[in-house]
C-alpha positions in Angstrom: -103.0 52.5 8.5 -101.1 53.0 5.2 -102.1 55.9 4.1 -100.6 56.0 0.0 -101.9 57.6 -3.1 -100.8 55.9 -6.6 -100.8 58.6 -9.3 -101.9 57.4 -12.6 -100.4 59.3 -16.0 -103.5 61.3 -16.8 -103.2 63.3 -13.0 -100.4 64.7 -14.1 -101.8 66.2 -17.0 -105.0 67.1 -15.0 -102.6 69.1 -12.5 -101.2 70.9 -15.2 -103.9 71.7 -17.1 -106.2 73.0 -14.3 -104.8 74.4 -11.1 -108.1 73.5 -8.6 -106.6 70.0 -9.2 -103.2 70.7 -8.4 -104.6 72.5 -5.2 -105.9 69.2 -4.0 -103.0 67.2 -4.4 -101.3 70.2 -2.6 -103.7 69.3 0.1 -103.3 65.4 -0.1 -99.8 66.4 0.5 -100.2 68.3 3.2 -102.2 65.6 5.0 -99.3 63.3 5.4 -100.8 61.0 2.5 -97.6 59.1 0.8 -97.6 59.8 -3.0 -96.1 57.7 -5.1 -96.0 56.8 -8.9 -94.2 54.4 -10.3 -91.5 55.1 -13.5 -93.6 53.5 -15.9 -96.0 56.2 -15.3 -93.3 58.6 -15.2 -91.8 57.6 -18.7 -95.5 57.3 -20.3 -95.4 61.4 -19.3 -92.5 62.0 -20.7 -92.9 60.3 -23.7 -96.6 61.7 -24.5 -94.9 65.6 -23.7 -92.7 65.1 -26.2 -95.1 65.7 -29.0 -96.4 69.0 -27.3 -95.5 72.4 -28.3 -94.7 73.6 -24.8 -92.8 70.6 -23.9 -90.0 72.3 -22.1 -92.6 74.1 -19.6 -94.5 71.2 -19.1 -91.7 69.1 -18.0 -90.3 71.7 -15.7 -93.7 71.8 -14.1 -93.9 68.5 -13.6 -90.7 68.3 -11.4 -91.4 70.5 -9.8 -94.9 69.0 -8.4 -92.9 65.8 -8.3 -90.7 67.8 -5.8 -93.7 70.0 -4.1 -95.7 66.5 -3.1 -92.5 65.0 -2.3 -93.9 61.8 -4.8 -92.2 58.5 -4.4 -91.1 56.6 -7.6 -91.7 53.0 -7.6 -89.8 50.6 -9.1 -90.2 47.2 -10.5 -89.6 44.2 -8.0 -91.3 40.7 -9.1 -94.7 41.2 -7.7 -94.9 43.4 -10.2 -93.8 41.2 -12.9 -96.3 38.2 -11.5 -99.4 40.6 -11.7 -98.6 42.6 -15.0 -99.0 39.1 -16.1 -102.1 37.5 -14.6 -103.7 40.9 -15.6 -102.6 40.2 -18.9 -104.0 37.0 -18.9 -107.6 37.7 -17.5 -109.9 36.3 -19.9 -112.7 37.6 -17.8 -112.3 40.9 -18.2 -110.1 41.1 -21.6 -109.2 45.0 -22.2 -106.3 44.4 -19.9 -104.4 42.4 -22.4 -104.9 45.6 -24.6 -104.0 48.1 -22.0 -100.3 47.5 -21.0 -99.9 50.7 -19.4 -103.1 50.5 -17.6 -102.0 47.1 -16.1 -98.8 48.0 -15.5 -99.4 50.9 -13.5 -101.9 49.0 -11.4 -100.2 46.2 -11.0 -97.4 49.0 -9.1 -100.2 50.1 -7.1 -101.0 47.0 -5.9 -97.6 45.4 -5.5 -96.7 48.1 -3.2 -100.1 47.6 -1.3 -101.1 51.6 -2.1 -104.3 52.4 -0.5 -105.6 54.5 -3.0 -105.2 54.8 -7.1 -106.2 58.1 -8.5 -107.0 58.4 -12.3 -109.4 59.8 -14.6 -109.6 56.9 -16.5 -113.3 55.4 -15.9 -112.4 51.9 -17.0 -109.6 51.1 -14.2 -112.3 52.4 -11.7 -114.6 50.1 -12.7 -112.1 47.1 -13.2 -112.5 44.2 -11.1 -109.1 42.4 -10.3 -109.6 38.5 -11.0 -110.2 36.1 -8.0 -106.9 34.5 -9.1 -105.1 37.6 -7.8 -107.0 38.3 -5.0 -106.6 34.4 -3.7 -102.8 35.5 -3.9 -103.0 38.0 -1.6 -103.1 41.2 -4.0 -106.0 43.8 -3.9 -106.9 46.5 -6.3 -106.6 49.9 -4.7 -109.6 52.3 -4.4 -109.5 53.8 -7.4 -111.2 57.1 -8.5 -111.0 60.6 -9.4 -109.2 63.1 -8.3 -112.3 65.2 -7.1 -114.3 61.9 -5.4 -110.5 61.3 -3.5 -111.3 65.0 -1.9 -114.8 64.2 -1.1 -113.2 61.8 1.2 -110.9 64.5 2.8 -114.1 66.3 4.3 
């Protein structure tokens, strides 16, 4: 069974900001779960640290979780491409045309068949991918919170 974890951009802040979280990614990792991310994600980081005071510190922590969890970075390959645009065009479900990011990153998730997407961001884990997708072969990762992905470890 694959056993992958997608990291969404507001994890990384959680991990920062509150150490129980970082524990349980420490755990994740220590349970032979795949963690990956993709660079989208990555530069979204980078670019919202910039306008934060401790920017330096923030960025040096971040490495060296991305090191600690041993986190994969994904990168684009035309799957991607082909769902950032049907999510784009669901007319269904229509805050994906707004959320770029959001459909980006979850169309890496999916592309690379991750098992799991963990965010904060209550929208995504309510979003249902459109049948379109779905009748292509693509499924949306379980997708929750950090704490309800450690419920599941116990």
């Amino acid at each position: 069974m694959n056993r992958s974890i997608f990291l969404d951009t507001c994890v990384f802040f959680e991990c920062l900001d509150d150490t129980r979280k970082q524990s349980i990614l420490n755990h994740i990792s220590n349970c032979n779960y795949s963690i990956q991310t993709s660079i989208t994600v990555l530069g979204e980081f980078f670019d919202k640290v910039r306008s934060k005071p401790d920017q330096s510190d923030k960025l040096l922590s971040v490495f060296a979780l991305l090191r600690q969890w041993d986190v994969t970075a994904l990168y684009p390959d035309d799957p991607v491409r082909i769902l950032c645009f049907e999510l784009g065009d669901d007319e269904i479900d229509t805050r994906m045309i707004r959320e770029k990011t959001d459909r980006v990153h979850l169309a890496y998730a999916m592309s690379y068949g991750c098992t799991y997407f963990i965010t904060s961001d209550s929208y995504l884990i309510k979003y249902r991918v459109p049948k379109l997708i779905e009748d292509k072969g693509f499924s949306k990762p379980i997708t929750l919170t950090l704490e309800d992905f450690k419920k599941l470890l116990h």
